[in-house]
GUDREN-205789 format. One record per residue (C-alpha): chain; x, y, z. Coordinates in steps of 0.001 Angstrom, whole numbers, m for minus. Each point is the difference from the previous one (the first is absolute). Layout:
REM GUDREN-205789
+-------+---------+---------+---------+
! chain !       x !       y !       z !
+-------+---------+---------+---------+
!     A !       X !       Y !       Z !
...
+-------+---------+---------+---------+
//
This chain:
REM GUDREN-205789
+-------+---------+---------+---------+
! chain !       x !       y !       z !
+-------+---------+---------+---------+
!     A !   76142 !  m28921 !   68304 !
!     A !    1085 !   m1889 !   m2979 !
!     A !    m402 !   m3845 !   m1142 !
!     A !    2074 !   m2370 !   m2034 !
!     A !    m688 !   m3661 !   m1326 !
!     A !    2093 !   m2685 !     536 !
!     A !    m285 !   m3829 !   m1372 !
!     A !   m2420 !   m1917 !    2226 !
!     A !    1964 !   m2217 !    2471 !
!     A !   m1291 !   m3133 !    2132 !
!     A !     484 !    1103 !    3000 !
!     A !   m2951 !    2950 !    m655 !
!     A !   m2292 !   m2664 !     774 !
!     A !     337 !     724 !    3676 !
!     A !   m1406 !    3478 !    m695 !
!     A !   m2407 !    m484 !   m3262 !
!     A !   m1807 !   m3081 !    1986 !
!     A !   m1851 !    2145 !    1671 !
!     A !   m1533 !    2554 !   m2490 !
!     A !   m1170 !   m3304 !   m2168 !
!     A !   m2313 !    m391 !    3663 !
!     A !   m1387 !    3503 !    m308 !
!     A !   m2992 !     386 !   m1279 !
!     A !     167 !    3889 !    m232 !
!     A !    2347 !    m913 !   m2997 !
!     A !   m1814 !   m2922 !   m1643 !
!     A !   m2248 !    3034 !    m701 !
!     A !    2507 !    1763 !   m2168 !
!     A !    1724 !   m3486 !   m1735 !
!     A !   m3339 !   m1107 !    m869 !
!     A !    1071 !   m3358 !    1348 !
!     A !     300 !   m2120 !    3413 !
!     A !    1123 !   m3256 !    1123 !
!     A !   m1768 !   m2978 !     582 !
!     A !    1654 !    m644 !    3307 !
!     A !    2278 !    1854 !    2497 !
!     A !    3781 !     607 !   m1450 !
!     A !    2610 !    m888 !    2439 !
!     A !    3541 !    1064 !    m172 !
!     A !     769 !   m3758 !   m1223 !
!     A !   m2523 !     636 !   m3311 !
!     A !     967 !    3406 !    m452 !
!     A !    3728 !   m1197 !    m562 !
!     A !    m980 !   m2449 !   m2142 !
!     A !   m1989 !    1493 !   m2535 !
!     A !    2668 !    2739 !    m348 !
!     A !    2413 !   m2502 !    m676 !
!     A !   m2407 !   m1630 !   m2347 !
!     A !    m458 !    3598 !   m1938 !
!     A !    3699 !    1175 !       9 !
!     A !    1342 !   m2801 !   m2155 !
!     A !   m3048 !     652 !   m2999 !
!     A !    1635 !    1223 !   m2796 !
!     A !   m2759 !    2724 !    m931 !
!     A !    m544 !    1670 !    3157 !
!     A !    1813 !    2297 !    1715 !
!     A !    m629 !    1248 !    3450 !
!     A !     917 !    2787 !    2259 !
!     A !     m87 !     974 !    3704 !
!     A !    m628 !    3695 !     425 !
!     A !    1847 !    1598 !    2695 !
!     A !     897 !    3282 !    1909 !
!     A !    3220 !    1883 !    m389 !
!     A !    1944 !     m86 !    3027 !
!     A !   m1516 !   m2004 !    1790 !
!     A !    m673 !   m3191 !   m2043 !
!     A !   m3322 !    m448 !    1344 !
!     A !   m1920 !   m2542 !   m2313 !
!     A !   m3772 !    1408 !    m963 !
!     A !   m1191 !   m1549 !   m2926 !
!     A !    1088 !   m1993 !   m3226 !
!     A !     m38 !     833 !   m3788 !
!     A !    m387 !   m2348 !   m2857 !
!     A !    m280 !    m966 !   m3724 !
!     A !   m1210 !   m3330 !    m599 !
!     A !    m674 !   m1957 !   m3567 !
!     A !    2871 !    2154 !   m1424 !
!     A !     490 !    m844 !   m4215 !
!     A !    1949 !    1711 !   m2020 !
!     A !   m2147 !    2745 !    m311 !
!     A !   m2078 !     990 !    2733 !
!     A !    m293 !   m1744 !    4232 !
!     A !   m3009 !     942 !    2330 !
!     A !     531 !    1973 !    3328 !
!     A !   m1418 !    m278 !    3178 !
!     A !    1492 !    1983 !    3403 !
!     A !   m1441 !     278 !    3699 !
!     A !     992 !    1632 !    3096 !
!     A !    m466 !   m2059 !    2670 !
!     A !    1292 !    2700 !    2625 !
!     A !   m3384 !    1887 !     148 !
!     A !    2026 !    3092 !    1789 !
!     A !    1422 !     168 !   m3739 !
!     A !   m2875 !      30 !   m1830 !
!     A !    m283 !    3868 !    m265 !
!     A !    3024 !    2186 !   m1262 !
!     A !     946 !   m1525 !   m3435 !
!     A !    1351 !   m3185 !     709 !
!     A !   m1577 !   m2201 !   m2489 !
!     A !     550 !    2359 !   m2849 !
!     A !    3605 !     339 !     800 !
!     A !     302 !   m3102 !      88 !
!     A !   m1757 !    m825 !   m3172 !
!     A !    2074 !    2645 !   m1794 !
!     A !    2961 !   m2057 !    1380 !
!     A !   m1388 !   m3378 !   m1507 !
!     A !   m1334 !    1394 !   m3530 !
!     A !    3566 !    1370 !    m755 !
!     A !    1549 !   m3337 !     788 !
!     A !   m2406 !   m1522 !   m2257 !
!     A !     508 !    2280 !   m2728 !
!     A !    3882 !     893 !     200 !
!     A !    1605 !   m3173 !     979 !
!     A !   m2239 !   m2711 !   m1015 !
!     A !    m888 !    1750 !   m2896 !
!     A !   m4305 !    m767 !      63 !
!     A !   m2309 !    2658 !   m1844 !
!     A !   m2802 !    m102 !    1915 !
!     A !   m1277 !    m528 !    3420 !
!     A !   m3397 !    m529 !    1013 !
!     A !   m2292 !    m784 !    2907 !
!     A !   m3272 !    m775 !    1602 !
!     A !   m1682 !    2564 !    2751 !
!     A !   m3220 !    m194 !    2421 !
!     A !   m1946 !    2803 !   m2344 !
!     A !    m845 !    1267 !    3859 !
!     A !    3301 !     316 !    1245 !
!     A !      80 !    3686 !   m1238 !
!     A !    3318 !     843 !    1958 !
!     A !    1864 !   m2796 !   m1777 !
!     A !   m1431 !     804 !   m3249 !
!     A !    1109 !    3886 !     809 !
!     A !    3244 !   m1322 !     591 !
!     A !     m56 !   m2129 !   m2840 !
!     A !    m564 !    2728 !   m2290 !
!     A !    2923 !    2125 !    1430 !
!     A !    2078 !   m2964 !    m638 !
!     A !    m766 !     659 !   m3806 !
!     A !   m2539 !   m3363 !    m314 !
!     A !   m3104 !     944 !   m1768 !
!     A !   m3510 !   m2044 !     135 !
!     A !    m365 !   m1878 !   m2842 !
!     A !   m3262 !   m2503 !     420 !
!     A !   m3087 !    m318 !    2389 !
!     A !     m45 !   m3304 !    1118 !
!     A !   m3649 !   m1796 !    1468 !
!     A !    2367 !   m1168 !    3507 !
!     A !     275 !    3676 !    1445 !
!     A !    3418 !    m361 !   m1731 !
!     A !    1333 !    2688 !   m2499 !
!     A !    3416 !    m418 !   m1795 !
!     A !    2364 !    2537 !    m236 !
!     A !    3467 !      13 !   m2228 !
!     A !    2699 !    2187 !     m40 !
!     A !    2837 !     m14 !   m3681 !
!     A !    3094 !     448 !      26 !
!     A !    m814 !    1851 !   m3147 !
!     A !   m1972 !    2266 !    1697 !
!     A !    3277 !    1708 !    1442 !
!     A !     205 !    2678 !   m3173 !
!     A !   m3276 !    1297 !    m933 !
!     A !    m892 !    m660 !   m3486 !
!     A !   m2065 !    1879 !   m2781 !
!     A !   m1999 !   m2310 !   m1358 !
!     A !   m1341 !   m4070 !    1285 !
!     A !    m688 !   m2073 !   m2940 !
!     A !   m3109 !   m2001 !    1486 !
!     A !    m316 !   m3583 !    m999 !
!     A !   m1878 !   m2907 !     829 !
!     A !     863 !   m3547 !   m1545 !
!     A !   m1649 !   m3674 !     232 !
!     A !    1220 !   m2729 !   m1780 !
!     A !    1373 !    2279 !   m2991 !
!     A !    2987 !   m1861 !    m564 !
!     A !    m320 !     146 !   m4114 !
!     A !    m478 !    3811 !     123 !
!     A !    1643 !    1981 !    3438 !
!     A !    3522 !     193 !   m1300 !
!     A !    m904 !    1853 !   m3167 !
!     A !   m2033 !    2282 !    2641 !
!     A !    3012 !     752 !    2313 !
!     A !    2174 !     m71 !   m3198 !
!     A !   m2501 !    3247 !   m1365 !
!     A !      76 !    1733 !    3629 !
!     A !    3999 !    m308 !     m73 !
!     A !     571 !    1769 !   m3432 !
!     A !   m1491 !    2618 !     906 !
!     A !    2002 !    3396 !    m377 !
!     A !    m943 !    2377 !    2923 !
!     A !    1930 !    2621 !    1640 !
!     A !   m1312 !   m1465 !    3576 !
!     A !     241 !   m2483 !    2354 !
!     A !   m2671 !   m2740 !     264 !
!     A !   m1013 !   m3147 !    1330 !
!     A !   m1745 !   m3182 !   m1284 !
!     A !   m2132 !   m1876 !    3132 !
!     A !   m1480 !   m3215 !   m1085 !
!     A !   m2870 !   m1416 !    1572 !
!     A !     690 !   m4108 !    m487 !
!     A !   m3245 !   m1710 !     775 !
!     A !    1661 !   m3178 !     758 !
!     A !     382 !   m1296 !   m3888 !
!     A !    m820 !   m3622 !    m839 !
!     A !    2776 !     634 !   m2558 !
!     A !    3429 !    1464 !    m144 !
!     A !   m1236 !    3298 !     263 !
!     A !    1960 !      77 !    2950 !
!     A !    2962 !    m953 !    m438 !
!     A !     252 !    2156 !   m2967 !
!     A !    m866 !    2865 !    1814 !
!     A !    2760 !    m446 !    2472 !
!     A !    2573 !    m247 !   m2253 !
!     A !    m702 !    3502 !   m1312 !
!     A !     160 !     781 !    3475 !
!     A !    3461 !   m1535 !     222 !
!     A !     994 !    1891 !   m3171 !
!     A !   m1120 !    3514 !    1021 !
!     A !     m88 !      74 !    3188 !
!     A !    m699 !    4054 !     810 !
!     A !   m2821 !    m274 !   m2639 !
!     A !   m2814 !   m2861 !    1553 !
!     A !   m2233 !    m164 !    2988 !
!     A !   m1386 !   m3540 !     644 !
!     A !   m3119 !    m965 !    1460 !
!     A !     365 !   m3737 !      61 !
!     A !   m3406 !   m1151 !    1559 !
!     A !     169 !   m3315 !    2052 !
!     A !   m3487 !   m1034 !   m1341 !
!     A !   m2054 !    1292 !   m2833 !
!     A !   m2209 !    3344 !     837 !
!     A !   m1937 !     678 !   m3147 !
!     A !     444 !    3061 !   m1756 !
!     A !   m2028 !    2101 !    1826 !
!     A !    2180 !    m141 !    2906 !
!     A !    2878 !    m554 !   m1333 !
!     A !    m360 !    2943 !   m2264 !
!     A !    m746 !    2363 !    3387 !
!     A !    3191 !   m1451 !    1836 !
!     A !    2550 !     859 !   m2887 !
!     A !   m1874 !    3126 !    m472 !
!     A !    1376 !     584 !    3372 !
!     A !    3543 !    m821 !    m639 !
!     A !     428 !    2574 !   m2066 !
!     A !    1342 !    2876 !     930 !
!     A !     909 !    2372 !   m3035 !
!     A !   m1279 !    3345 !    m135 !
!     A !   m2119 !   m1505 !   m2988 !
!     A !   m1380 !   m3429 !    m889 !
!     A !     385 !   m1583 !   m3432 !
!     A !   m2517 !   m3641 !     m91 !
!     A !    1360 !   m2922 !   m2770 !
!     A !   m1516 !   m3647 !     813 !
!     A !    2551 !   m2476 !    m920 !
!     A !   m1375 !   m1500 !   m2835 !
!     A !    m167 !    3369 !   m1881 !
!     A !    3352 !    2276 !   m1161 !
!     A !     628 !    3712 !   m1083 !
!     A !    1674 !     457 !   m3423 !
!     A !     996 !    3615 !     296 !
!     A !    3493 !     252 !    1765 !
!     A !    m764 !    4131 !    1040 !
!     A !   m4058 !   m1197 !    1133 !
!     A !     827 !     951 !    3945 !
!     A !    2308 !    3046 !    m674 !
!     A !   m3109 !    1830 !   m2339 !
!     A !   m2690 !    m944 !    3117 !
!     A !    2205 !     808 !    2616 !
!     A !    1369 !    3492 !   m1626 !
!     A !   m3956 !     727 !    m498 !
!     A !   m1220 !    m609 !    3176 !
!     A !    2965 !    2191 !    1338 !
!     A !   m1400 !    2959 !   m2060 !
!     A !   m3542 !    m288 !      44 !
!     A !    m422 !    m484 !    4372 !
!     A !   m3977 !     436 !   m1049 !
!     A !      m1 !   m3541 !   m1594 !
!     A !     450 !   m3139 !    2081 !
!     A !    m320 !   m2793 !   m2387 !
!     A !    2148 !     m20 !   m3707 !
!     A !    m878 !   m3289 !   m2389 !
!     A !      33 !    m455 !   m3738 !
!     A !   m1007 !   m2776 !   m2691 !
!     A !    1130 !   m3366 !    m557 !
!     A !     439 !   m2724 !   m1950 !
!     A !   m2071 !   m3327 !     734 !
!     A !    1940 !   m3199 !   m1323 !
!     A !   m2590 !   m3141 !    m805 !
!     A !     538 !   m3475 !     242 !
!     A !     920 !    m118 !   m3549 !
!     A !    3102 !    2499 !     642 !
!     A !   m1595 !    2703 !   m1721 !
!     A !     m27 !    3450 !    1207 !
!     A !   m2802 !    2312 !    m146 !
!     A !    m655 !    3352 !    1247 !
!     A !   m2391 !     228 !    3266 !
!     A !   m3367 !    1554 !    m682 !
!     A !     602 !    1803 !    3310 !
!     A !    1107 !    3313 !   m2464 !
!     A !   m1545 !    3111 !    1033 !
!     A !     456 !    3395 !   m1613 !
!     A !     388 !    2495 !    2933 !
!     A !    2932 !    m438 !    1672 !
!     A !    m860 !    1583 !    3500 !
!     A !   m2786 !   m1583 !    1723 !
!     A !   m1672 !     361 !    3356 !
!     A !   m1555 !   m2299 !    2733 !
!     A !   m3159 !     824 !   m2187 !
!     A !     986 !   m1873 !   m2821 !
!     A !    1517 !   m3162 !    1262 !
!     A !   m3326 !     m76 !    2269 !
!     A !   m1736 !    m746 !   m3557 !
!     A !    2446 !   m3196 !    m341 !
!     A !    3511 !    m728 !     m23 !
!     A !    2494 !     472 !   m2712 !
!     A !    3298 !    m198 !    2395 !
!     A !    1652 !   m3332 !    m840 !
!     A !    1982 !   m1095 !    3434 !
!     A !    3389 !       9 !   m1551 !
!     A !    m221 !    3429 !   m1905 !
!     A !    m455 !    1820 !    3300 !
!     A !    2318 !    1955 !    2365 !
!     A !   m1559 !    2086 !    2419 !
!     A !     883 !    2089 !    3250 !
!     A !     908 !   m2420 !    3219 !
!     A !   m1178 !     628 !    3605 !
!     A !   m2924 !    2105 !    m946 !
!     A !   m2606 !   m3462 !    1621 !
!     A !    1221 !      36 !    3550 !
!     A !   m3096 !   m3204 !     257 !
!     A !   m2446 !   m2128 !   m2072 !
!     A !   m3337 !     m94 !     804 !
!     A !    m858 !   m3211 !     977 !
!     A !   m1562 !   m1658 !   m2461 !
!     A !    3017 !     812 !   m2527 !
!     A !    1725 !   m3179 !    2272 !
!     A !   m2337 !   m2172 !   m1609 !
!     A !    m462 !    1897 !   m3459 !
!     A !    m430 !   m2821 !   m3159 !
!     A !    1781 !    3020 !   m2030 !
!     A !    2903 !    1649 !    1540 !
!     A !    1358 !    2514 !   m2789 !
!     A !   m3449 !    2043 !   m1206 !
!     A !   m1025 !    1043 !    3658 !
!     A !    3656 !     729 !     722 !
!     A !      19 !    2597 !   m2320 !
!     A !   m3364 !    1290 !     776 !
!     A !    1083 !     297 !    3664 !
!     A !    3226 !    1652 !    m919 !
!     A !   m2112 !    2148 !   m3024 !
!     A !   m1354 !    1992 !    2465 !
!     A !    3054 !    2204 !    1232 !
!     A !     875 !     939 !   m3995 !
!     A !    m218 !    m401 !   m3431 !
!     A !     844 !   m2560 !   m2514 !
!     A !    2307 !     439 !   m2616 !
!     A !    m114 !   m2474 !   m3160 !
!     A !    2847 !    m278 !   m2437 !
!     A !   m1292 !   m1369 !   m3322 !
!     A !    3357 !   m2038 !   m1018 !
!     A !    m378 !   m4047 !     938 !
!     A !    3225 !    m431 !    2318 !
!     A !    m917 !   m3525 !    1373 !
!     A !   m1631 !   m3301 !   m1037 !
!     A !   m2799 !   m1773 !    1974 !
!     A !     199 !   m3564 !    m435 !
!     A !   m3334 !   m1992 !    m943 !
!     A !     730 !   m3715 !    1069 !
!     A !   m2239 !   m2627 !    1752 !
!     A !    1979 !     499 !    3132 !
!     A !    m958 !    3730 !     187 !
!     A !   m2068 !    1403 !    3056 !
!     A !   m2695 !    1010 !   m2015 !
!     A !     834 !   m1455 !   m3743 !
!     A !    m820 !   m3394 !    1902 !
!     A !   m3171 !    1095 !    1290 !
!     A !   m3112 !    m925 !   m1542 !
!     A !   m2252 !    3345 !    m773 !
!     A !   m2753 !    m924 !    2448 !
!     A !    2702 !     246 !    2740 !
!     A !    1372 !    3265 !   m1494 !
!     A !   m3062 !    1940 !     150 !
!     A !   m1302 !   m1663 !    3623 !
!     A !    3177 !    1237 !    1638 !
!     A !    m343 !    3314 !   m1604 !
!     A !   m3356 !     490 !    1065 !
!     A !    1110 !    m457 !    3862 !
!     A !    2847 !    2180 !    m927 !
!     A !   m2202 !    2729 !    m616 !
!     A !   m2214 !    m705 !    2797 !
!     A !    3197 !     805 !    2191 !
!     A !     568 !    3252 !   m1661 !
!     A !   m2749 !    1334 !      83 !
!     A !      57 !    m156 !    4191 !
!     A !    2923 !    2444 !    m305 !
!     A !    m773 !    3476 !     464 !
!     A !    1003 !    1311 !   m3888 !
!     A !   m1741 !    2914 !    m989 !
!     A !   m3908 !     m87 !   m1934 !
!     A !    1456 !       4 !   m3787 !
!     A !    2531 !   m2993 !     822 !
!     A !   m2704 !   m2075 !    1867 !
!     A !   m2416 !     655 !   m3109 !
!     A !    2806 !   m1314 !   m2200 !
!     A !     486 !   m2842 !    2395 !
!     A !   m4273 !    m857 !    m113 !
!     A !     m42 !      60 !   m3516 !
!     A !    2951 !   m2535 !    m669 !
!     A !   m1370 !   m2159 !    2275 !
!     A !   m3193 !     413 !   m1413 !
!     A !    1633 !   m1352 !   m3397 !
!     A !    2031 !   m2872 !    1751 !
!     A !   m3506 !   m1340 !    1833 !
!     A !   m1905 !      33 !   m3492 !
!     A !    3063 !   m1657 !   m2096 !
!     A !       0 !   m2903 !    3191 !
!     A !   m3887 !    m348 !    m448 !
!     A !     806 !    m289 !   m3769 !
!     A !    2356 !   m3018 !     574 !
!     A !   m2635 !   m1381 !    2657 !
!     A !   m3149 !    m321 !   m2599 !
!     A !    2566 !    m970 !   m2964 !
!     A !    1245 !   m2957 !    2474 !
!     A !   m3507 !    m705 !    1705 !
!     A !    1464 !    1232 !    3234 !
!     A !   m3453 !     696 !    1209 !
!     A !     483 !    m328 !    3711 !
!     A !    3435 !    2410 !     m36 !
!     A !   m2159 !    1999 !   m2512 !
!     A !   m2850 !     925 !    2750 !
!     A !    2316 !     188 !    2776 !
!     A !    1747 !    2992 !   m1576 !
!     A !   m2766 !    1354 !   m1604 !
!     A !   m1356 !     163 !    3573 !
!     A !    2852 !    1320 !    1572 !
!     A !     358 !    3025 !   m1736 !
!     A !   m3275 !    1080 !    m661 !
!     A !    m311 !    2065 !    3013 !
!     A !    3054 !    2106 !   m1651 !
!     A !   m1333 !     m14 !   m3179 !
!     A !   m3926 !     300 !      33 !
!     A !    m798 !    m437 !   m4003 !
!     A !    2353 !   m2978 !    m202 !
!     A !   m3112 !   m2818 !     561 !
!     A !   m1982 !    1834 !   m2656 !
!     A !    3141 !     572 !   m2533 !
!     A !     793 !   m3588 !     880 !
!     A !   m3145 !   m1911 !    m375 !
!     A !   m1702 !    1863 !   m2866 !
!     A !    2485 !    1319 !   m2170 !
!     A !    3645 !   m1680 !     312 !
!     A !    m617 !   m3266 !    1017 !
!     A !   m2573 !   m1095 !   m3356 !
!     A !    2168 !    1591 !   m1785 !
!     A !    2998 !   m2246 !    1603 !
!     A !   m1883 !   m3043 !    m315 !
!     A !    m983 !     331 !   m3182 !
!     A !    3807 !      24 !   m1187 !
!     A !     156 !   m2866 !    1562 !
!     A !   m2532 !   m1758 !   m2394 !
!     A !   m2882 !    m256 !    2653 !
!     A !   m3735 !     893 !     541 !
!     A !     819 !    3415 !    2313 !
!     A !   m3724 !    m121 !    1644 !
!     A !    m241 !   m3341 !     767 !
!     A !    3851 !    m140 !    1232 !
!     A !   m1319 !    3339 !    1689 !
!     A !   m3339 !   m2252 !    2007 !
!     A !    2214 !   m2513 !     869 !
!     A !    2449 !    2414 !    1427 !
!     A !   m2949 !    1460 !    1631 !
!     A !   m1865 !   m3127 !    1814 !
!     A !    3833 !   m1171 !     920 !
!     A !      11 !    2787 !    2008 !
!     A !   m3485 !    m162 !    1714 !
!     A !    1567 !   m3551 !    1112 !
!     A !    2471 !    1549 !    1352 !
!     A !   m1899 !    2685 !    1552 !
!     A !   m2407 !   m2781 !    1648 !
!     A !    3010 !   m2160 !    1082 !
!     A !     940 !    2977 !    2163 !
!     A !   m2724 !     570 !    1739 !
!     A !      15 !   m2998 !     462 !
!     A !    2908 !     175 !    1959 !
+-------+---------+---------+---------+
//
């Protein structure tokens, strides 16, 4: 038994009153009505929604026999992308493959005749048979939401598979993104690709700049265009998402590549060599005074292991290309992550090697508005530390959680550095007490050795700085027992 869709019409009212009354599907639409919907209201709110200019609404119906079941809709349609919602209210229809025929149906409209890129919508994360259905409808999940929500989007890009999804993520980058798309354009590859762009709802024209490369090549870009501003963390997991290339390429948009054959070399290597999983090279940082200076991320072997970026990283996020679909899920505390790129690649470092390619193809911009160049060290190191901490509760093997130890070993001692050089006395003994169950000399290193020798830089009596130190913590002490 097939389905068709049809335009809405007023006189449906006199059948959809009564599934608006049913509470079996309030369960499904995630919303009911504050009072009982007569025929009268019914007919008036659909002839309140047919005349709005971006919505566009369907009633699904049998072949043959015209029997009305359920309606289809886009609402907040723009000129690039209009959120869908559908129900059944015939519950005798709510097996067989209604609702996905029916979506089908809708999603070509959108694409084909009114010419939209992407749809998206919002599921019950427990309504597993409409997210199954969802999924055979070619929508994907793209973000965890804290309402039982997920969102799901399906591209009209998606339609021919591509090689390779340029990943980028942009926030108020209006000075710098079109040289970035401008360096992802010229490049000379014997592939397809796509470019999705995570927009973190931009202050700036970030935006609008990004849509008109969209306008302009309009088989190349993927937008994420985010109603309110996620943060990076999540933001970066939701375009991650959206892309669907056999391999990933990252570029933030305030940074650009300067070799036109950069993908072509990472993608032909990864093609040859399936034992690697990750390709990246050397770059160029540019300063605030325009000057450009080779990264001190150089290393001299050029094929690496999970081993040695365990000791620290040397990838820079927009050198790297690496194998898609290998991460099926994050572990949970990667939702939250203060650094998204470093335990990225350690997640994906496990299934492969690393290849590095010594010549600087790309520039990494240092400018106040940078995630990290605006950061003040303290911050750095703090969110590196808890980075760590959530790396080491993966299961890696002994030799990579050694690595892992030791660097954070060396982030903890440059933090209490910073803490005694600033007087940070209280943050000082909170982490030197936090971590001295994991590292049992670190007291005794601390207290007798680096910390006199700290203080003395700083043009102080050590042992006296070292007493005080010392009866500020028996307060302390007392004032909890106290409690």
């Amino acid at each position: 038994m097939s389905i068709y869709i049809r335009p809405l019409q007023e006189a449906d009212a006199l059948t959809s009153y009564k599934w608006r009354n049913d509470p079996a599907i309030w369960q499904f639409t995630g919303t009911r009505p504050d009072r009982e919907i007569t025929p009268d209201i019914e007919q008036e709110w659909i002839k309140t929604v047919l005349v709005r200019d971006n919505e566009k609404r369907f009633a699904i119906c049998i072949s043959g026999t015209n029997e009305y079941i359920g309606n289809v809709q886009i609402t907040n349609i723009n000129s690039y992308d209009a959120e869908f919602h559908i129900f059944i209210g015939e519950k005798k229809y709510w097996r067989g493959g209604y609702g996905s025929a029916a979506t089908n149906l809708l999603v070509n409209i959108a694409f084909k005749e009114l010419g939209l890129q992407c749809i998206y919508l919002y599921v019950k994360k427990d309504n597993i048979g409409a997210v199954k259905a969802y999924e055979r409808a070619k929508f994907y999940k793209l973000l965890d939401l804290d309402n039982g929500f997920i969102k799901m989007a399906t591209y009209v890009i998606d339609i021919k598979p591509k090689k390779i999804s340029v990943f980028m993520i942009a926030f108020n980058h209006q000075r710098y993104i079109a040289q970035a798309l401008d360096s992802i354009l010229m490049q000379k590859v014997n592939f397809d690709y796509e470019i999705v762009v995570g927009e973190d709802y931009s202050t700036d024209d970030t935006r609008n700049i990004i849509l008109d490369y969209q306008r302009r090549y309009p088989d190349r870009f993927k937008l994420l265009l985010h109603s309110e501003n996620l943060g990076a963390s999540q933001n970066q997991i939701q375009t991650l998402r959206a892309c669907k290339g056999d391999y990933i390429a990252m570029l933030e948009g305030d940074d650009y590549w300067i070799d036109p054959f950069k993908l072509q070399k990472q993608v032909d290597y990864l093609e040859a060599n399936p034992g690697f999983v990750i390709t990246c090279h050397s770059n160029y940082n540019l300063l605030p005074n325009k000057k450009l200076e080779l990264s001190k991320r150089i290393i001299s072997n050029d094929e690496l292991s999970i081993v040695d970026l365990s000791k620290g990283t040397f990838i820079s996020t927009l050198s790297v290309v690496f194998r898609n679909h290998i991460i099926l899920e994050f572990p949970h505390w990667f939702y939250n992550s203060p650094v998204g790129d470093y335990p990225l690649f350690m997640l994906l470092a496990r299934y492969g090697d690393i290849k590095y390619f010594s010549e600087p193809m790309g520039v990494y911009r240092i400018h106040t508005g940078g995630v990290w160049s605006n950061t003040n060290l303290l911050t750095n190191i703090s969110r590196w530390i808890i980075l760590l901490d959530n790396l080491l509760t993966e299961d890696f093997e002994d030799d990579v959680k050694r690595n892992l130890i030791d660097q954070r070993l060396l982030n903890i001692n440059e933090l209490l550095i910073h803490y005694v050089k600033f007087s940070f006395w209280e943050e000082f003994s909170n982490l030197l007490n936090k971590y001295s169950k994991d590292y049992p000399n670190l007291k005794d290193d601390w207290l007798f050795l680096k910390l006199p020798e700290v203080i003395s830089g700083k043009g102080e009596n050590a042992y006296s700085t070292i007493k005080e130190c010392f009866n500020q913590a028996l307060i302390n002490i007392k004032q909890f027992i106290r409690r």
